[in-house]
C-alpha positions in Angstrom: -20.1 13.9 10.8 -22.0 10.6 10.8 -25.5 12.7 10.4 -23.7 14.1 6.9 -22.7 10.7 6.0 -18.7 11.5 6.7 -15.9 9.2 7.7 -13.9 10.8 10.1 -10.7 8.7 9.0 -9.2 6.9 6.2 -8.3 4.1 8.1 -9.3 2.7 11.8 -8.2 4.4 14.7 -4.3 2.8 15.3 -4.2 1.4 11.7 -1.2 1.8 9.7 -2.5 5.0 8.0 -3.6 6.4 10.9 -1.1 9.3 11.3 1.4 7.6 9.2 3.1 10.7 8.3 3.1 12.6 11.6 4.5 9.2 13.1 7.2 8.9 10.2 8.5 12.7 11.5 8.5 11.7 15.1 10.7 8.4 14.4 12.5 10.3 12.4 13.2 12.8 15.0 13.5 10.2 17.9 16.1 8.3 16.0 18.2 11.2 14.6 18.0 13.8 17.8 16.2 13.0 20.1 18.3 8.8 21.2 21.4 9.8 19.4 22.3 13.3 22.0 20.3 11.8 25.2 20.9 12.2 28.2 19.1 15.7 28.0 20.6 18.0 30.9 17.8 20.5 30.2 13.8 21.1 28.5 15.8 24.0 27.5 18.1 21.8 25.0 15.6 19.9 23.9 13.8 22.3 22.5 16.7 23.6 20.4 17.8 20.9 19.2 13.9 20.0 17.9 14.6 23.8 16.7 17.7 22.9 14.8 16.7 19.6 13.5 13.0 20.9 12.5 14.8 24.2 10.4 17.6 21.6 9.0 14.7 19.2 7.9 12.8 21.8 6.5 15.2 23.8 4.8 18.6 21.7 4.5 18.0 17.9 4.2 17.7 16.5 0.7 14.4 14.2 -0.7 14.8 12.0 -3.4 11.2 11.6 -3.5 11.0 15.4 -4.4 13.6 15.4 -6.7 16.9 16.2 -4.0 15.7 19.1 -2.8 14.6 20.7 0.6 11.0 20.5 1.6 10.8 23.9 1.4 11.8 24.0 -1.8 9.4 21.9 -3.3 6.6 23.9 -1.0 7.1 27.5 -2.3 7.4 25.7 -6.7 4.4 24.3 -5.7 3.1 27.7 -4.6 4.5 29.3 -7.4 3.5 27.0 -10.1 0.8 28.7 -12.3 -1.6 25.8 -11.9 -2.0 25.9 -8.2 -2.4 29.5 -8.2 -5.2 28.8 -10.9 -7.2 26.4 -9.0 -7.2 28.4 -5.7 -9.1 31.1 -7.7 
């Protein structure tokens, strides 16, 4: 990357954008699941709750940002919109 001239990050390595979203999710996940139900018994019941909480953030939980709907939602009209499907072409 550094022979073409490319930055391999926006930011520095532990900045604030550095993974910003991904660490957003896992706070998110952390504060809602993961503290809230401890003490885990099981791996086994850890892993479905992260199941049920990933499917119920994905497909149930309302964004304001996105206009109060799912995630999901707003991924499939932005698949379907004419001008995406226009500039993959």
């Amino acid at each position: 990357m550094a022979e073409a001239g490319i930055e391999p990050s926006v930011g520095s390595a532990g900045g604030s954008h550095d993974n910003a979203l991904a660490e957003t999710i896992n706070g998110l996940f952390k504060a809602e699941v993961f503290h809230r139900r401890s003490p885990w018994r099981t791996f086994g019941a850890v892993e479905y709750a992260t199941l049920e909480w990933v499917e119920w953030f994905n497909n149930g939980s309302l964004r304001e940002q996105i206009g109060n709907i799912p995630p999901a939602e707003a991924e499939a009209n932005f698949c379907d919109a004419p001008e995406t499907k226009a500039m993959a072409a």
